[in-house]
Every structure is written in structure tokens, then in C-alpha cells.
C-alpha positions as CSV (number, residue, x, y, z in Angstrom):
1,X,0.0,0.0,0.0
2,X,1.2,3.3,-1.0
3,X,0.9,5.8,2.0
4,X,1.3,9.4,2.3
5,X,1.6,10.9,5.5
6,X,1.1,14.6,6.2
7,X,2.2,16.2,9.2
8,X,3.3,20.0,10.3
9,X,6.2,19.0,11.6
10,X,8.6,15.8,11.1
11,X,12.0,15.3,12.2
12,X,14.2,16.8,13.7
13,X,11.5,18.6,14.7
14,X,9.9,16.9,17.3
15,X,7.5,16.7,20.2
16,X,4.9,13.7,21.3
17,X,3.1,13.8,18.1
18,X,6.0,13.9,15.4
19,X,7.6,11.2,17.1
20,X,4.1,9.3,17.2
21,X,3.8,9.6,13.2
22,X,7.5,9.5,12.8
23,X,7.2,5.8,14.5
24,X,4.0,5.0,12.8
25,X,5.7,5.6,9.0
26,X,8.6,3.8,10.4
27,X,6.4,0.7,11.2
28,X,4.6,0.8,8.4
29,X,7.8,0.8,6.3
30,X,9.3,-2.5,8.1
31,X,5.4,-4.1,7.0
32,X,6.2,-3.1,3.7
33,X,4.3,-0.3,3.0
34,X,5.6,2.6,0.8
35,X,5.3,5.4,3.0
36,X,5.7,9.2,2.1
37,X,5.8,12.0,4.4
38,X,5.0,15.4,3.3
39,X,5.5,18.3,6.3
40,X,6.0,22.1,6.1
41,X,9.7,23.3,5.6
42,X,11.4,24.6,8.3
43,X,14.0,27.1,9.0
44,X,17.5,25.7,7.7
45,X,16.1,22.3,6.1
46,X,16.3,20.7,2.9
47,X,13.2,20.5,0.5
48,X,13.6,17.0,0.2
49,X,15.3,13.7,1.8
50,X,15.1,10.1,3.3
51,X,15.1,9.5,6.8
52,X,15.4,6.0,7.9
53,X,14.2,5.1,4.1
54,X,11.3,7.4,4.0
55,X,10.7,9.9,1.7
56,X,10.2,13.4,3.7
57,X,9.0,16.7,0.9
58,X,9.4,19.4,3.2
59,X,6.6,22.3,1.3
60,X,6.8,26.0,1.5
61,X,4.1,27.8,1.8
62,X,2.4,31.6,2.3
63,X,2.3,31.4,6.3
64,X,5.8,29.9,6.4
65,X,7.3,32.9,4.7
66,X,5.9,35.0,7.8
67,X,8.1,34.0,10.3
68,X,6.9,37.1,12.9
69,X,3.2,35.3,13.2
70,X,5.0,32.0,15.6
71,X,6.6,32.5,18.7
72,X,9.1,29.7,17.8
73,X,11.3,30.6,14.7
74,X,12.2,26.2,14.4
75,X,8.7,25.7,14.3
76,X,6.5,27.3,11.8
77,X,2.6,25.8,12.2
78,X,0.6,25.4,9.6
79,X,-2.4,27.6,9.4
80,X,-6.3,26.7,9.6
81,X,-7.2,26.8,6.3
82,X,-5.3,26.2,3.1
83,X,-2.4,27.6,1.7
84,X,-2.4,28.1,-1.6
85,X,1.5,27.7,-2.2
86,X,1.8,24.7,0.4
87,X,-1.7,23.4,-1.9
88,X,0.5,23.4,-5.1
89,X,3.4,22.1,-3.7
90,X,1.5,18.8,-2.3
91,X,-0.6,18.7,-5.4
92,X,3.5,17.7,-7.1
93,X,3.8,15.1,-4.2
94,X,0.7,13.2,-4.8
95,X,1.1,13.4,-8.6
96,X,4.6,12.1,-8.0
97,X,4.0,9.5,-5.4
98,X,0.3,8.5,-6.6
99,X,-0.9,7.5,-3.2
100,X,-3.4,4.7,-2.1
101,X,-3.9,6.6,1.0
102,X,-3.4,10.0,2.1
103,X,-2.8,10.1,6.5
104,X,-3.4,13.4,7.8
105,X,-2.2,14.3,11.2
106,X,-3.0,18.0,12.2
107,X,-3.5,21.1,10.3
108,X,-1.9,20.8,7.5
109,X,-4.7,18.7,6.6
110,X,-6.3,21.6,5.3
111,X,-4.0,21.6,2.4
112,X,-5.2,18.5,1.4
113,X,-9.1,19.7,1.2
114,X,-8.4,21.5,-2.0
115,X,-7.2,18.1,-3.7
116,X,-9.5,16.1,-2.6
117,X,-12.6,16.1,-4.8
118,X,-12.8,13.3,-7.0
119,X,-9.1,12.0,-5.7
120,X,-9.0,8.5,-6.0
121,X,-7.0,7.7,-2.5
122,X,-9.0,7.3,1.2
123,X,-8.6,10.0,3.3
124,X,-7.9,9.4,6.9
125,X,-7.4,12.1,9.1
126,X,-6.0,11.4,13.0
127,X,-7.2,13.3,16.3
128,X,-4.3,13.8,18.2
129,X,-6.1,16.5,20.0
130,X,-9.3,18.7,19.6
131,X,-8.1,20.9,16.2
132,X,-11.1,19.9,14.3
133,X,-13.3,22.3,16.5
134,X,-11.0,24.1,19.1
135,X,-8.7,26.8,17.7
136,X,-6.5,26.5,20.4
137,X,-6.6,22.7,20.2
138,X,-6.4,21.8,23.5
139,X,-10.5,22.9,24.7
140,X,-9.5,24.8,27.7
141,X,-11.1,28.0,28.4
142,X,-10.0,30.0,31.3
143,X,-7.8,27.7,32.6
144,X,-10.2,24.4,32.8
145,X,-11.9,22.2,30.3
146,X,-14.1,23.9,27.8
147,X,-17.7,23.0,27.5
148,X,-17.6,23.0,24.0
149,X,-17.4,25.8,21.3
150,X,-19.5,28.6,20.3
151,X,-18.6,31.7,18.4
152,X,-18.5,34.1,20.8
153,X,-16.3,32.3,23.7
154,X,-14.6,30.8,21.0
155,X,-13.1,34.1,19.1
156,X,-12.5,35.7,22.8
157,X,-10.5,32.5,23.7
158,X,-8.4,32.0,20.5
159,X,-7.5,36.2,21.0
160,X,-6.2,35.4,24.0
161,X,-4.0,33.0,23.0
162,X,-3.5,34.4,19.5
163,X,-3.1,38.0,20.2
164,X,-6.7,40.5,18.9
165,X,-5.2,40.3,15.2
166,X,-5.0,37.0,14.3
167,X,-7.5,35.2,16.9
168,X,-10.5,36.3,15.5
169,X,-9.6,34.9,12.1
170,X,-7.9,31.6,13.2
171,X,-11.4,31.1,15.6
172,X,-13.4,31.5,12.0
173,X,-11.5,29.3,9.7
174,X,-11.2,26.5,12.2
175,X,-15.0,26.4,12.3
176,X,-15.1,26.5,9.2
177,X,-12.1,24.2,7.7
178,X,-13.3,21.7,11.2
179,X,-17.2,21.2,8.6
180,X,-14.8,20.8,5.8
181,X,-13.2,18.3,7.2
182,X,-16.4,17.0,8.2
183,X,-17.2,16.1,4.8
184,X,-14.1,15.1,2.9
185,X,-12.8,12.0,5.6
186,X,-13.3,9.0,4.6
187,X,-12.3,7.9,8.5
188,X,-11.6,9.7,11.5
189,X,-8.6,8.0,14.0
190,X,-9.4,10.1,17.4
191,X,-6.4,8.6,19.9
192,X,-8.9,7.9,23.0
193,X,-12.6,7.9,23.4
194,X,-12.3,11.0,25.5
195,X,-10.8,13.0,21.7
196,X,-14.0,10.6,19.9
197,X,-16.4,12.2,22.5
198,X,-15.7,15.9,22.6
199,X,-15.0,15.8,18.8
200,X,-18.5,14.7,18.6
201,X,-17.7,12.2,16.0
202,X,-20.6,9.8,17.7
203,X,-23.5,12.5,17.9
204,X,-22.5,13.9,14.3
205,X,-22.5,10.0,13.0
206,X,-19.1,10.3,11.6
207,X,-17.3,7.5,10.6
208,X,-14.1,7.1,13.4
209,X,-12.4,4.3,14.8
210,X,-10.3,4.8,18.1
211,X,-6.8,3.7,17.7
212,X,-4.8,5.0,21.0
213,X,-1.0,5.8,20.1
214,X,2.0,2.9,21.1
215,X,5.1,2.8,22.4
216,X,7.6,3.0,19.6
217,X,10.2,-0.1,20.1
218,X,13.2,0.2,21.0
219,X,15.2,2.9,22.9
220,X,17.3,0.9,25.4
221,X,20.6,2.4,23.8
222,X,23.1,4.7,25.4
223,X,24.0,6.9,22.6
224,X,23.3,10.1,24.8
225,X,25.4,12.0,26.9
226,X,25.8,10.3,29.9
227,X,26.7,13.6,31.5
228,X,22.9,14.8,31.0
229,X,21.6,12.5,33.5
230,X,23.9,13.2,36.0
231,X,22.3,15.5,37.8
232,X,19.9,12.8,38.7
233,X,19.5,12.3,42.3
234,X,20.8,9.1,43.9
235,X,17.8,8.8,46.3
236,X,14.2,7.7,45.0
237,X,12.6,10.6,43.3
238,X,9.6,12.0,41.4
239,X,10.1,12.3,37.3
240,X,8.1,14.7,35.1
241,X,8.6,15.0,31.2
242,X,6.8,17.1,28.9
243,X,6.2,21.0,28.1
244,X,6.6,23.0,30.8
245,X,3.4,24.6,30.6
246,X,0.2,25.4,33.1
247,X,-2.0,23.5,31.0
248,X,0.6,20.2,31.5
249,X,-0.2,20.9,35.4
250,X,3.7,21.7,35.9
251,X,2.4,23.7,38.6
252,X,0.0,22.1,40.8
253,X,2.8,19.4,40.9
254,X,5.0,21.8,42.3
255,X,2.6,23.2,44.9
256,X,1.3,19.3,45.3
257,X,5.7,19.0,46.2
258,X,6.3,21.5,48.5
259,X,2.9,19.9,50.5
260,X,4.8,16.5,50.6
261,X,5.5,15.8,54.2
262,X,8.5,13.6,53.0
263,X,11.7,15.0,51.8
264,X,11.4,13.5,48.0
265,X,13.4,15.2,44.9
266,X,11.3,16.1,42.0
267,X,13.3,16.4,38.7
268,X,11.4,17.9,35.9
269,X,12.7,17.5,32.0
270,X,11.3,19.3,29.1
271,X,11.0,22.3,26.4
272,X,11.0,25.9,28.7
273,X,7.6,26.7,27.5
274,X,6.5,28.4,30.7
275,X,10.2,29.1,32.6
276,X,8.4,30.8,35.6
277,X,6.8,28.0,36.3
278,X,10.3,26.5,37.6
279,X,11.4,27.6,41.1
280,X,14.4,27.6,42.4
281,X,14.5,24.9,45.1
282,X,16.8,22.9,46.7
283,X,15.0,19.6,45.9
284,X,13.8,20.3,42.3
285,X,15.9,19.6,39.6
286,X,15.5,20.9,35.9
287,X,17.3,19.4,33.4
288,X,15.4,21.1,30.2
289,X,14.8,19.5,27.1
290,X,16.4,16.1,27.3
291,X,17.1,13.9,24.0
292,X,14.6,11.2,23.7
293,X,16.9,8.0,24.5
294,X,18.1,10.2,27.9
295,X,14.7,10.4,28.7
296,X,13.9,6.7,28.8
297,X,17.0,6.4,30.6
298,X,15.7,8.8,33.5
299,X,12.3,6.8,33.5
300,X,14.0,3.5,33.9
301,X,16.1,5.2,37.4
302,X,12.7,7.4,38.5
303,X,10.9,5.8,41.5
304,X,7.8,7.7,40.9
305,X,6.2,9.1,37.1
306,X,3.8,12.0,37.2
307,X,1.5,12.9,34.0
308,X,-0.7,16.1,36.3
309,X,-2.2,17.5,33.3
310,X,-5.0,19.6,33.9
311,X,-6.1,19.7,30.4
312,X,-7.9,17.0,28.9
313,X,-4.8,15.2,27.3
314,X,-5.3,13.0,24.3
315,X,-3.2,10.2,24.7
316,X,0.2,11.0,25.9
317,X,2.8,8.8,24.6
318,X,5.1,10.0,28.0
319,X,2.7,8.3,30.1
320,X,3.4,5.2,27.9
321,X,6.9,5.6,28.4
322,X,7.0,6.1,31.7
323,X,5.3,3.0,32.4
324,X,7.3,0.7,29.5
325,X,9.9,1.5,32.3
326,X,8.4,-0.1,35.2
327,X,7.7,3.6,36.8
328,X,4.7,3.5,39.3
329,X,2.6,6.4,37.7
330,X,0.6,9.4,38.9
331,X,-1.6,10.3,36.5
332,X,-4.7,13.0,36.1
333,X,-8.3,11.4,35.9
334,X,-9.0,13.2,32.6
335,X,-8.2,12.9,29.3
336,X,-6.8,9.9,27.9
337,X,-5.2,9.2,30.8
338,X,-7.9,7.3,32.4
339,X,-7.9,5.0,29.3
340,X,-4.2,4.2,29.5
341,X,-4.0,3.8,33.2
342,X,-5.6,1.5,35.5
343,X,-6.1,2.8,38.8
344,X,-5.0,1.0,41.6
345,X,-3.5,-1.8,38.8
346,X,-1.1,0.5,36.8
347,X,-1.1,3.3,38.3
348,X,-2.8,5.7,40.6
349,X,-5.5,8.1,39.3
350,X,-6.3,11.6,41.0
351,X,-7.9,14.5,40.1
352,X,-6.7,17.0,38.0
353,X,-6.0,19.9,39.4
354,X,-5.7,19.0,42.9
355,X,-2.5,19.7,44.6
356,X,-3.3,17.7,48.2
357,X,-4.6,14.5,46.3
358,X,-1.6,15.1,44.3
359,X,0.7,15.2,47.2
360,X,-0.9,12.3,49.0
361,X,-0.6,9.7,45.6
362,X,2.9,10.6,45.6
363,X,3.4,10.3,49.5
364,X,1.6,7.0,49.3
365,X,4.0,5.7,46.4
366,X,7.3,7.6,48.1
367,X,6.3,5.8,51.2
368,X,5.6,2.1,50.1
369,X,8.1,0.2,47.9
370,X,5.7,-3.1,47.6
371,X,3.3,-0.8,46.2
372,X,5.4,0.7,43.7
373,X,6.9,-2.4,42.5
374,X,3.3,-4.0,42.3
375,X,2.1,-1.0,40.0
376,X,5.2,-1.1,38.0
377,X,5.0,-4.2,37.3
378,X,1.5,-3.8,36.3
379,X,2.2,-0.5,33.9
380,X,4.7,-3.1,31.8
381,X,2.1,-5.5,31.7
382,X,-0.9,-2.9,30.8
383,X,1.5,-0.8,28.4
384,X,1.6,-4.2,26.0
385,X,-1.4,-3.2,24.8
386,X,-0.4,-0.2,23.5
387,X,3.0,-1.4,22.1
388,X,3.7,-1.3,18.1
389,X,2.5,-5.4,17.0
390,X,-0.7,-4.7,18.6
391,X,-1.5,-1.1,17.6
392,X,0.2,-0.8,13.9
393,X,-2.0,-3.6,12.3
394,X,-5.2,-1.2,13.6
395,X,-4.1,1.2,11.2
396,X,-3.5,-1.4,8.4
397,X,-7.3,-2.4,8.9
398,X,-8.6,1.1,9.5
399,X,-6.8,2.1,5.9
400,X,-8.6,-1.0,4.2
401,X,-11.7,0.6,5.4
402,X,-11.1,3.7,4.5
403,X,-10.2,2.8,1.1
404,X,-13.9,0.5,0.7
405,X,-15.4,3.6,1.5
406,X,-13.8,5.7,-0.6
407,X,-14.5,3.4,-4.0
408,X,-18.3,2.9,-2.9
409,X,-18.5,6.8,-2.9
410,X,-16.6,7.2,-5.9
411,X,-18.9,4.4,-8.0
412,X,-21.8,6.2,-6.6
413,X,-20.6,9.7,-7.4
């Protein structure tokens, strides 16, 4: 099967979700699929080249010429709604690489919409969070879970993040690429029920299978640094990985910390989003944005994992990793979390947002080694579910069905 993959970003640009689609066209590509990617160029990278034997076309586009509209100069996002240069330069990739099925990840989906009418490949588009209907993605609204969206809140919430120029327009288009993309999929892929649910794929009769994200195999080597993990403390201590943002519930877990009646480090690891959010304590430990293998390396020595988010969070692969390593977890009831983790089995479960619950999961694990080993060894045995041999072939059979669908409405249209 011919597959082309589209994604905003794609290594060496990287977060959760590149490395989720990076793994999946990697998979795909040992099951002998011919899998494409095509992703918006960056700053200082070539228009095309193989990675790992896949094909990356890096496009150019309108938005990307703008550099001034993102906050990050290494990653430029791709807007909600097409762009007509980044539209020509995929319609060259599909005519070249004739497709059996185009994957869509995240925005740059809208590209696609333009090419779509009468195009002989499926069309499957991924849910990796709540872009279809939330400008922002993430359905928060004054720091807690949004209700759902509406015009009104929905313009006033993306000009917050966006700034008053370019929130009212990005609130607009998503509404209106999100019906677009309504009508063109042949199959929504939400990552948990939780994304299936708020998307309203169910109430709106859409056609969706949930397929959560896996654990990429591998990552047991020691090509890092060694010298970037050794700040870790040689005592038990308490692991966070991931943005440092509010939303991630960085901190809550550092007010749920100081509460801790026992003396425990906490080392947090991951992109500066929200620096302020850091203190300077004696028993917190930043170590910024690790490389990936470094990570799993600190997750295999952590005594304790902590996923507080206080947004509804997909799916997070970190959670996943975490547990791969045996970690005892801490995770936020909301979400995909609940989905992934198994209270009392795999992991503990509390409520987001709640710094004393917080601080008493972790005292309780801190405090009781039997425990810790029990749920550890019960996050390896749950994660197997969400490893590549059981989640990849889910794909395969969604793309079969996508395809069905797409040549019954093409001999009926």
C-alpha cells in the first residue's frame, strides 16, 4: 500500500506527536508499505530527503514565509485553512507519489481539502487533540476544560492565545475548515474515546475508529550524553517529562511537592515553554529539554512518574513511556489518561488539578516500595497493549476501510 503521510512538523522537529507519526511511517515501512511523508519546511532544512528510508518533501508555503506570526522561529505551524502555495506544492507530491492513502495528522490537513474532490485515495485524518473544532486545540477556556465551542467564547478564547489580530480569524476558519473536514474524511482515527467524544464524532454519525498511540520499540541504547543524567539524584525521586506549561499541570505538581511531608526530589525535563513556572529549590531539579533515548533512561532510574495534566490530554505517549519502564505512575483522571492507566492496577489516578490529592498519591508511592513495584510491574504488563505489534495492524485495517469507503462513494458519485 502506498501511503502518504502529512504532518506540520517531522524530524528533527519533534514533540509527542512527530515522534508518534514518525514511528508509525517507520512501522509501516518495516510491513512493507511505501510510506511518504509530506510536512512544512522549516528554518535551515532541505526541501527534500530520506530519513530512515522514507521519503520526507518538506513544502513551502504563504504562512511559512511569515516568520513574525510563531513565537518559535524552528517551528513554523501550519495555518487553519489552506495555503495556496503549500496546496500546489502537495498537489506535485501526490502526482509524483500517486498514493493509495493520504494520512493526515493536524493542520496541514487543510491543504489536502483543495485536492480532494474526485481523488482517487482514502482520506484518513488522526485526532491527536481537539483541532477539528478548538482553535487553540487543546478545549481549555480560562484555565479548565471547555464546554464545548461557540462563536463568541470561541473568538474571545483564541484572541487570547493568539493575540486580537489573528484570533479572531484563526477562531473563523477552524469552524469553518473543522465542517470541511467533516465532509471530505473517509475515516476519523481520534487517539482515545475521551478525543472521539468531545470531537462529537458519535452525535455527528461520523465515521471514526479509536486507535490510542503505542510505544515506539526500541530505545534501550546509550548513545546520549551520559553527562545529561547526572544531575539525577541518587535517592528515589519523582520524574516529570513534557512542556513546561500550566496547562501540562507543571504547577500544581510543584505546589502538590512543597505539601509533601517527605523530603522527595522532583526532577522535571522538558521544552522551557512556561520558565516561571520552575522555582528555584533545593529539591527540584531541571534538566530542560532532554534527548529522547536520555529520557527513557531517566524513567527506567525514576521511582515515581507524574502525567498532572489539567487539560484534557489525548493520549500522551510520556505516560506510555514512563510505564514501559516499570515507573509506578501518577496520573490525572482526565483525558486519555484514564484509558491508559488502571487505577490501583497500573497506576494511581487523581484529580486534576488537585494539589493535596496530588501530594498524597505521591506520599503513598514515596512511602511504600511493595506498592510501587506492584504497579510497576503492572504499567509493563498494561503498556503491551499499546505497544507497536498490537496497535500498527489497527491502522492497516482502518486504511482497508477507509479505502472500501472511498471506492463505494466514488462508483456512486
Amino acid at each position: 500500500m502506498r501511503i502518504l503521510m502529512l504532518a506540520q512538523f517531522y524530524a528533527p522537529v519533534v514533540g509527542g506527536e512527530e515522534r508518534m507519526t514518525q514511528s508509525l511511517a517507520g512501522e509501516l515501512a518495516q510491513r512493507d508499505h511505501d510510506v511518504v511523508v509530506a510536512t512544512l519546511r522549516q528554518p535551515g532544512l532541505r526541501a527534500f530527503e530520506e530519513i530512515d528510508g522514507i521519503r520526507v518533501h518538506r513544502l513551502p508555503g504563504l504562512a511559512q514565509r511569515a516568520g513574525r506570526l510563531f513565537s518559535d522561529e524552528g517551528r513554523r505551524h501550519a495555518p487553519p485553512a489552506p495555503d495556496p502555495e503549500t496546496v500546489i506544492a502537495l498537489r506535485r507530491v501526490i502526482a509524483r507519489e500517486r498514493p493509495d492513502v493520504v494520512h493526515a495528522h493536524n493542520w496541514l490537513a487543510h491543504a489536502y481539502l483543495p485536492l480532494r474532490r474526485n481523488a482517487p485515495a482514502a482520506y484518513v485524518l488522526s485526532l491527536h487533540d481537539y483541532s477539528l473544532l478548538c482553535a487553540i486545540k487543546r478545549m481549555m477556556r480560562r484555565g479548565a476544560p471547555c464546554s464545548g465551542p461557540g462563536l463568541r467564547k470561541c473568538v474571545v478564547c483564541a484572541s487570547d492565545h493568539y493575540g486580537r489580530a489573528m484570533g479572531p480569524p484563526v477562531a473563523l476558519l477552524t469552524m469553518l475548515s473543522g465542517a470541511a473536514q467533516r465532509r471530505a474524511a473517509d475515516l476519523f482515527l481520534p487517539v482515545s474515546n475521551e478525543v472521539a467524544r468531545r470531537c462529537g464524532l458519535a452525535a455527528a454519525r461520523l465515521p471514526y475508529e479509536v486507535v490510542p498511540n503505542f510505544r515506539a520499540e526500541g530505545g534501550a541504547s546509550a548513545s546520549f550524553d551520559p553527562a545529561l543524567l547526572a544531575r539525577l539524584p541518587d535517592e528515589p525521586f519523582i520524574l516529570f517529562a513534557g512542556d513546561i506549561t500550566t496547562d501540562k499541570g507543571v504547577g500544581i505538581l510543584l505546589d502538590a511537592h512543597a505539601r509533601m511531608r517527605t523530603a522527595v526530589p522532583l526532577v522535571v525535563a522538558g521544552r522551557p515553554v512556561e520558565p516561571q513556572l520552575i522555582p528555584v529549590r533545593d529539591n527540584v531539579t531541571n534538566l530542560g529539554l532532554l534527548p529522547h533515548d536520555a529520557l527513557l533512561a531517566a524513567w527506567r532510574r525514576c521511582a515515581v512518574g507524574v502525567v498532572p495534566s489539567i487539560w484534557p490530554d489525548p493520549f500522551p505517549t510520556v505516560a506510555l513511556e514512563a510505564m514501559a519502564a516499570g515507573a509506578a505512575v501518577v496520573v490525572s483522571r482526565i483525558g486519555g489518561l484514564p484509558e491508559a492507566v488502571t487505577d490501583g492496577e497500573s497506576g494511581l489516578l487523581v484529580a486534576p488539578g488537585d494539589a493535596d490529592e496530588l501530594a498524597g498519591a505521591l506520599e503513598r508511592l514515596i512511602g511504600d516500595r511493595a506498592l510501587r513495584e506492584r504497579l510497576g510491574a503492572g504499567a509493563r504488563a498494561r503498556v503491551e497493549a499499546f505497544s507497536a505489534p498490537a496497535v500498527v495492524p489497527r491502522y492497516e485495517a482502518a486504511y482497508e476501510r477507509a479505502l472500501a469507503a472511498r471506492r463505494a462513494a466514488l462508483a456512486i458519485g
